[in-house]
N, C-alpha and C positions, 0 to 999 in steps of 0.2 A: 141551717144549723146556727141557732142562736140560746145563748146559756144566759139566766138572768138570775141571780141572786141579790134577794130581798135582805135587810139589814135594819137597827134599829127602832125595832117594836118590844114593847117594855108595857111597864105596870105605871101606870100615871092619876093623880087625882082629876075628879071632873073638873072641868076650868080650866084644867093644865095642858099645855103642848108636849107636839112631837116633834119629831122630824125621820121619816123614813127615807131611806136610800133603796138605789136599784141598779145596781152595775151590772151593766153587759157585755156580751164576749163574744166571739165566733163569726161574728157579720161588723161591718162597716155602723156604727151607730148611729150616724148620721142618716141613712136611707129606712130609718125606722121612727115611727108614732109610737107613743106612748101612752099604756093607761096604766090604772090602779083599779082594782075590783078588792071588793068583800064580802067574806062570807063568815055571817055568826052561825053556831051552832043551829043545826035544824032548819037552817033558814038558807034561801037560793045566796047564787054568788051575785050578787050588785056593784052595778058600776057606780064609782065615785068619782074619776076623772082622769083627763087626757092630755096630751099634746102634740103636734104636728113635730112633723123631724125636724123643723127649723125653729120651733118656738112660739111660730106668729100667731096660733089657732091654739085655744083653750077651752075646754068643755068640763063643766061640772054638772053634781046631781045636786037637786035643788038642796039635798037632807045636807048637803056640805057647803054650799055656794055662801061666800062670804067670811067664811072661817076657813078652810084648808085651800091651801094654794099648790098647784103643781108650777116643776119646772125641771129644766134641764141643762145639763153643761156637759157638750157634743164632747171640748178636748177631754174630759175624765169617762167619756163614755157610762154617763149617770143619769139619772130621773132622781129626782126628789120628791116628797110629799112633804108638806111642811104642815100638821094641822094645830091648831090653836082653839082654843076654847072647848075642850072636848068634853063630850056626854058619853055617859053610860052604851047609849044608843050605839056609838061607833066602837065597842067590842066588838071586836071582829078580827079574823083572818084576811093579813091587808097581802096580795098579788099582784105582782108585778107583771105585766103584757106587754108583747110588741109585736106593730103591727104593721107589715107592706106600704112606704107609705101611698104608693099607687092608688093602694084601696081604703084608705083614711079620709072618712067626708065627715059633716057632723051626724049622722044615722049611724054609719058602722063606730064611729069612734065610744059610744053607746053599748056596744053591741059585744057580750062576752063571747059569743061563737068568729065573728070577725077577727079575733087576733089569732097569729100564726104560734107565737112562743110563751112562755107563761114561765113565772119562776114558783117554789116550791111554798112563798108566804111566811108573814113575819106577825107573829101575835102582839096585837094590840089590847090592853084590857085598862079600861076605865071607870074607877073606881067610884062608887055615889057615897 
């Protein structure tokens, strides 16, 4: 029993940043990994990245690697997504996941059927 509400997603120019949030509720946030998935129109949901319950393990997909940064802060029970330099490309339906961290390696952390909770997603649209 974990509640995760996404926050944050807006209309932005390409070039320009974000910053999405992710607070969660219901479970101890600390014994939980975290991702972010996307999903544009017509198209499957893609993972764009994650993080370990403690912070020390990071994973990105390459279409983000070096512009968007995840993170997290255990006392406010939050994930963050911070993206910077943003393209048209990253339109999308951004989802909030969390995951056992038991079962958090770098393969499941990848892996949209691997997560146990999911929040309902925060529109991002960027503008060309």
């Amino acid at each position: 029993q974990v509640q995760l509400v996404e926050s944050g997603g807006g209309l932005v120019q390409a070039g320009g940043s974000l910053r999405l949030s992710c607070a969660a509720s219901g479970r101890t946030f600390s014994s939980l990994a975290m991702g972010w998935f996307r999903q544009a129109p017509g198209k499957e949901r893609d993972f764009v990245t994650a993080i370990s319950w403690s912070g020390g393990s990071t994973y990105y997909a390459d279409s983000v690697k070096g512009r968007f940064i995840i993170s997290r802060d255990n006392t406010k029970n939050t994930v963050y997504l911070q993206m910077n330099s943003l393209k048209p490309e990253d339109t999308a339906l951004y989802y909030c996941a969390a995951m056992r961290s038991v079962t958090f390696t770098p393969r499941t952390a990848r892996n949209a059927r691997d997560y146990d909770y999911w929040g309902q997603g925060t529109q991002v649209t960027v503008s060309s």
